[in-house]
N, C-alpha and C positions, 0 to 999 in steps of 0.2 A: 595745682590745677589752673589758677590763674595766668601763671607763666606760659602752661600748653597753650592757652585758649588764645594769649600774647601773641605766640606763635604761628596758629592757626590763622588768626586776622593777620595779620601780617604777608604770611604766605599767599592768603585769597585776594590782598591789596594787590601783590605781585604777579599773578597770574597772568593778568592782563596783557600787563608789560614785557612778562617775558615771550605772550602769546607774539603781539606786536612784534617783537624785536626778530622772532624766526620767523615770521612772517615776511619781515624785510630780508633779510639775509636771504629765505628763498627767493625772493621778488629777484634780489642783487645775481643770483647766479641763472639766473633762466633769462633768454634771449628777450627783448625787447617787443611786446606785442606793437603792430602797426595797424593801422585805421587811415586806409586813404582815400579822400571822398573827392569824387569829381562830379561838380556840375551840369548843367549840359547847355551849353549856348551862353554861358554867363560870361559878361563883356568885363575887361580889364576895368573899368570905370565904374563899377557897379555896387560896389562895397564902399561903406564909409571909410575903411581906412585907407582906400586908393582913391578918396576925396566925393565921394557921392555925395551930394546934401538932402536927396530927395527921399532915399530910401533905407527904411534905418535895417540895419544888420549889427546890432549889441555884443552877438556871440562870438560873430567873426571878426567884430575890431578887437574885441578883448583878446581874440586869440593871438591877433595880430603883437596886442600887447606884450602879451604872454611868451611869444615868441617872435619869429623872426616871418617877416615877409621880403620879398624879391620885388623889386622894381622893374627886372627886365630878363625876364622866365616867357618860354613858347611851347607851345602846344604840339605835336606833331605833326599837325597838319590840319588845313583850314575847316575842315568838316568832320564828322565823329567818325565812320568806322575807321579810317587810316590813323587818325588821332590815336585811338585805341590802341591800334595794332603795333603801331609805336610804343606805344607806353608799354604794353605790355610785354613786349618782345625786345626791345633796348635798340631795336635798329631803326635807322633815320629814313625816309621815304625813298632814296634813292636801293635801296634793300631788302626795303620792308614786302613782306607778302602782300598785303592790304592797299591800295594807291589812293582808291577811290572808295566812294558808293556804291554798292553793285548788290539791286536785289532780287531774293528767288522769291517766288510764290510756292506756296500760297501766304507762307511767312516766314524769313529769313532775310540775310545779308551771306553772303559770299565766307564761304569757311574757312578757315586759316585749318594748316594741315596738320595731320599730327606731328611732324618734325619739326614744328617750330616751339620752341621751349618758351614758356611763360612764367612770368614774377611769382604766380601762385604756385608752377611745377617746384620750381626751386623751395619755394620755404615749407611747402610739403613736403618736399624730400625730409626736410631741418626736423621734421618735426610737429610744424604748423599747423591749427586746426584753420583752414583757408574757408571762407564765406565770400561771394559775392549778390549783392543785390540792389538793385536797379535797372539798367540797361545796358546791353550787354554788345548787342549788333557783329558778332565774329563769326556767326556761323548758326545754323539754322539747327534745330533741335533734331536728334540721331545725328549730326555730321559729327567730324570731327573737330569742328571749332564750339561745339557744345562748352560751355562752360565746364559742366563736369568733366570734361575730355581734356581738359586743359588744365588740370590743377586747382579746379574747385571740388570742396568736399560736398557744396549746399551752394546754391544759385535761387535768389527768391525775384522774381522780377518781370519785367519785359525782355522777351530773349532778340525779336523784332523792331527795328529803327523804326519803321512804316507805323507799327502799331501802338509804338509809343508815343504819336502824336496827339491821342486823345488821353486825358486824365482819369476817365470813367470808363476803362476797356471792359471788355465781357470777358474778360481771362487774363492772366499771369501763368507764369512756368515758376513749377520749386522744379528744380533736376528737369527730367521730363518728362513730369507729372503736370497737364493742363489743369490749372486750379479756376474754376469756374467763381465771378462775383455776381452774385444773385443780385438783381436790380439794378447792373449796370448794361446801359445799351448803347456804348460811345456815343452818348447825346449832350449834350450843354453841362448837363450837371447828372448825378448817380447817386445813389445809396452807399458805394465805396470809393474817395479819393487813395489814385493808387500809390502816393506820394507816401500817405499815413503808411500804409500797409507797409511799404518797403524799408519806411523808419523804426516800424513796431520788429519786424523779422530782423534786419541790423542789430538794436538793442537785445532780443531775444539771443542772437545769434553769441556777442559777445558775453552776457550773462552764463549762457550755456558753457562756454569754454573759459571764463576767469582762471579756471584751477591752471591751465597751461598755455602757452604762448600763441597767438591768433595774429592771421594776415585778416583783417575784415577791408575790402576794397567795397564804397560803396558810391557807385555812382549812379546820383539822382538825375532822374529827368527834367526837374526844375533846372532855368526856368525857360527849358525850350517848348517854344510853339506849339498845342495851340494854348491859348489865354485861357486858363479855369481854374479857380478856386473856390475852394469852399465859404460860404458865406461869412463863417466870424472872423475870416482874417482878412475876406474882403471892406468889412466894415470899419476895419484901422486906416482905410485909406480913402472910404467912401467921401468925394466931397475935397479931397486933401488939395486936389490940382484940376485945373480945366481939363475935360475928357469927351471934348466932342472931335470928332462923331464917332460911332459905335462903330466897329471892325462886322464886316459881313462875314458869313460862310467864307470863305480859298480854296479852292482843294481840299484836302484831308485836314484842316482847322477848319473848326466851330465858329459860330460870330459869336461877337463879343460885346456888351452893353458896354461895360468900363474899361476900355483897353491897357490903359495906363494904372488906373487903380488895380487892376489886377495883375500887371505885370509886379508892381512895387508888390502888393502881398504876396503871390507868389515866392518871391528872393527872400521875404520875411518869411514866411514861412518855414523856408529851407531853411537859415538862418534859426529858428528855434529847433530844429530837427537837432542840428550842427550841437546846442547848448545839449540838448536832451542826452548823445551822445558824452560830453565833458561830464556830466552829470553823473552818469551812469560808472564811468570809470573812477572817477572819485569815489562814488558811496562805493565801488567794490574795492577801492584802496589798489589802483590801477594805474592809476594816474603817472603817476612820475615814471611809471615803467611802459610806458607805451608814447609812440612817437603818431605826433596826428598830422596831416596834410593836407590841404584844402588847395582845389585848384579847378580849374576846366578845362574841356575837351577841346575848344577852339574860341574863337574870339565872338564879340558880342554878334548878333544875328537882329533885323533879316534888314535890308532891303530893297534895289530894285538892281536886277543885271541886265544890261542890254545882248541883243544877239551877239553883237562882239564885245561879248562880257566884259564891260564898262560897269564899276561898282559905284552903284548913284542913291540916294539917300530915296527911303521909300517906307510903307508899314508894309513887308511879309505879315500875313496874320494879325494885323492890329498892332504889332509890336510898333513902339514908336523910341527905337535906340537912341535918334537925334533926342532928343527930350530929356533922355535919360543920362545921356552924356557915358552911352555903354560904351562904346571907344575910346573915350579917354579925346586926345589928341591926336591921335591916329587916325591913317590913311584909311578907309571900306571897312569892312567888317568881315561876317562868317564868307567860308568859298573863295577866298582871297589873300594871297601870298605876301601882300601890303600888312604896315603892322597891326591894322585892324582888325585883320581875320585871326592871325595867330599870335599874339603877346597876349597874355594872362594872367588874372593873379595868380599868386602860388605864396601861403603861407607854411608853415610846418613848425609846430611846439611841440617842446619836450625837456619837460621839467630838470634843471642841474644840468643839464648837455646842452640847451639851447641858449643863449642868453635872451633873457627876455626884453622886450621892446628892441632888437636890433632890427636891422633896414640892408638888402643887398643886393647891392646893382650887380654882380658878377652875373654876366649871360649863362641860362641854364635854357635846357629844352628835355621835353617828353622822354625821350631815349636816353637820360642820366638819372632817371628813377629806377629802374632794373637794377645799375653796378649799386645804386647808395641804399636801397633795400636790403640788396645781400650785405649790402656792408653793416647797414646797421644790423642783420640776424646773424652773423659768423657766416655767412655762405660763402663759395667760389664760384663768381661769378663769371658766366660764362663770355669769351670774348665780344663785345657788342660795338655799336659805335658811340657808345656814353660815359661817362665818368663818372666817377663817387664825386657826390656833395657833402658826404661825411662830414669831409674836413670844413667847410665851410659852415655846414649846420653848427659842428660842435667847437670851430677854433683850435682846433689838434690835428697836428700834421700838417703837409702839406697839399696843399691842391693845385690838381692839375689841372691843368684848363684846356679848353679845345681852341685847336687853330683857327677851327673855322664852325660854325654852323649851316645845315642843308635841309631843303625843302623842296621834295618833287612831289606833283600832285597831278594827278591826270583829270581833274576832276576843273569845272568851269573853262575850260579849254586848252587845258594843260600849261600846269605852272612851275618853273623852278626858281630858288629862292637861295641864295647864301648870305650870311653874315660873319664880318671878316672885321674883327675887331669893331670900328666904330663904322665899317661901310657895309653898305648893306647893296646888294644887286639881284636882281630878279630878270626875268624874261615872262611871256605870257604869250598863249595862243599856238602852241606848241603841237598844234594837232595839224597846224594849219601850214607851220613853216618855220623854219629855225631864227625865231625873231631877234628884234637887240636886245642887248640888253641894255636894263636902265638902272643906274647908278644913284644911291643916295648919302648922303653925311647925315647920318643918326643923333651926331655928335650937336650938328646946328639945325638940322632939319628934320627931325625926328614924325615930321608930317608927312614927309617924304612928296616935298610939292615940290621941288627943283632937282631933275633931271642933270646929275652935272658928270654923266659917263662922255661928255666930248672930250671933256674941260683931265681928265683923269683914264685915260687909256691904258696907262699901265695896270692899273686897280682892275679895269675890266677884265684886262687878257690872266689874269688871276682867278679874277671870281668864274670866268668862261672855263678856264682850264678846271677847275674843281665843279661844275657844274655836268663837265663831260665825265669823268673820272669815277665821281660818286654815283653815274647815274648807271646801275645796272640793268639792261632790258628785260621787259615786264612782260609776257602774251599778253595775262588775262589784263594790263594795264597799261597799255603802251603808250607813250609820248609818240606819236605815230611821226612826226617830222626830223624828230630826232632821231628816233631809232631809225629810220628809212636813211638819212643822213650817216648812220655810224656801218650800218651794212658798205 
């Protein structure tokens, strides 16, 4: 009898472990869930581990730690809906459907159509259970750049660019169900910050599908414009740094008592969303099987353009970026083809595949998340103009690298952009007349304050020739001088 009972204790010690052990083994054969979170307006400079000292973000240095950040990663494009449409579609702006801003009323942005294939259509196909929530700006609800028309199974969020400027809106979309927040009246402050809500649906969303493989894409509206947060995280900052004067009403931004102190808790805050997330996959013993990516839509934002869009240091909205040191060392900010608007952070961990605390300066941009998504799910990725970063994430294989990087943007008065190893060359004003171009060395000038396209005319009729090449004509987005120029 005592020998049974031997037995019995023994087998119930082991239970556990052998629960554990097939637990892993299924973990090992089911495709790698992803969690890719994009910021919105957040400046390459802005995180401690890209050297901030003002404002602390714990979750995202660690992750930094934890894995591998980029030192010289871009956006798609200097303002959020083409940015998007980039990412999500793998093609660089010279191809891209999306150019610019372009919005409908009563609320919308300009719909990508159903023939263009999305990160989310793909790993749906795989299998995916696909979630998006935060802001979304491709396409107005019933069109067909509807989130759910595109490869989401659940869209929780602001579907509206325009109406994501207030924190305390009187609605969210799940799908295209208008979800009503009682006691919010897009005024100063509300009974619902929509920030929480988007992180709670996120969590929820991942919880809900643990048992099988998930694309969770969740990109926050922190910490773009206007200035509001909720009081107890305003309070970590109240007082931290001089904050006069208060930011008035702008346009579709709120005024703002603490501009500064509120931008810094804003970014914290998102920043604990960020941990809540790590959090969540861990206790569901997730962790190591899911790869996470932190990055933004475009470069630090806002402030001042002249009519011949001249990017001059200014508060959009109270934001005060000079302060903040949101560019880094870089040239202008958001709206702008200089490295201000579009260089990024961009980090991505994943536990045993990543090495952790690595650093990498290999140029990556927006349109090389598409091929390294599929790569990391098994997919066949449809031809694009990006690359797998696989290789580089994991140290296996080889990578390929791009010749060149591009950037067409019909937006601030039409900008195209290439970088061509360590030179970088741009043109501006393209609406108006097929301008020069102006030449930079990244290498030494990374501010991009000396113009040295005299000095270097071979380089140009290079970067010229690929700025023709790449740029295919747009109606709904034309570079009006150029394309008038290519007819």
């Amino acid at each position: 009898m005592k020998s049974c009972l031997r037995i019995l204790l023994l087998l119930a010690l082991a239970l556990p472990t052998l629960a554990d052990r097939v637990t892993t083994m299924a973990m090992a054969q089911r495709p790698p869930n992803i969690v890719f979170i994009l910021a919105d307006d957040l400046g390459w400079g802005d995180l401690g581990s890209y050297g901030n000292t003002k404002i602390r973000t714990p979750q995202l240095d660690r992750m930094a730690r934890e894995g591998m950040r980029f030192t010289q990663f871009y956006s798609g494009s200097p303002v959020c809906a083409p940015s998007r449409c980039v990412l999500m579609t793998g093609k660089h702006g010279g191809h891209a459907y999306i150019r610019d801003n372009k919005e409908y009323q009563p609320e919308g942005q300009e719909p990508i159509p159903a023939s263009e294939v999305t990160i989310a259509e793909l790993l749906k196909a795989k299998g995916y259970a696909t979630g998006g929530f935060g802001k979304w700006g491709l396409g107005f609800v019933d069109s067909t750049g509807s989130p759910d028309a595109q490869g989401f199974d659940l869209f929780y969020g602001y579907n509206c660019q325009r109406e994501a400027h207030n924190f305390y809106p009187d609605h969210l979309w799940r799908n295209r169900e208008r979800v009503t927040l009682e006691g919010n009246t897009r005024g100063v402050t509300g009974k619902h910050y929509s920030h929480d809500l988007i992180e709670a649906e996120a969590l929820q969303f991942i919880r809900t599908n643990k048992d099988k493989p998930f694309f969770a894409y969740v990109p926050f509206t922190i910490p773009h414009v206007a200035l509001q947060v909720p009081e107890d995280s305003l309070r970590e900052y109240d007082g931290a740094f001089p904050d006069d004067p208060p930011s008035a009403a702008q346009g579709s931004y709120v005024a703002c008592e603490k501009p500064r102190a509120t931008y810094a808790a804003m970014v914290t805050r998102m920043d604990r969303s960020v941990g809540r997330i790590f959090a969540l996959l861990k206790e569901l013993k997730l962790d190591e099987n899911t790869l996470v990516v932190f990055t933004s839509d475009n470069g630090g934002a806002f402030g001042t353009v002249t009519k011949d869009f001249e990017f001059l240091p200014g508060r959009m909205g109270g934001l005060d970026y000079v302060f903040f040191g949101s560019t880094g060392k870089f040239r202008a900010f958001k709206g702008s083809v200089y490295e201000g608007g579009i260089r990024v952070p961009f980090i991505a961990r994943w536990p045993k595949q990543i090495k952790a605390g690595s650093v990498n300066e290999m140029p990556g941009v927006f349109y090389d998340v598409m091929a390294t998504l599929c790569d990391v799910a098994g997919v066949k990725a449809p031809a694009t103009d990006g690359v797998s970063l696989l290789p580089t994430l994991t140290g296996k294989g080889k990578q390929r690298r791009h010749e060149f990087l591009f950037w067409d943007f019909g937006g601030y008065g039409g900008q195209q952009a290439v970088r061509m190893g360590e030179w970088k060359g741009l043109r501006r004003n393209l609406h108006r007349s097929v301008s020069v171009i102006e030449l930079y060395d990244l290498k030494n000038d990374v501010s991009e304050a000396r113009d040295v396209a005299a000095q270097h005319p071979d380089i140009v009729k290079r970067i010229e020739a690929v700025m023709t090449r790449e740029h295919q004509p747009s109606v709904l987005f034309p570079l009006r001088a150029l394309d008038v120029a290519k007819k």
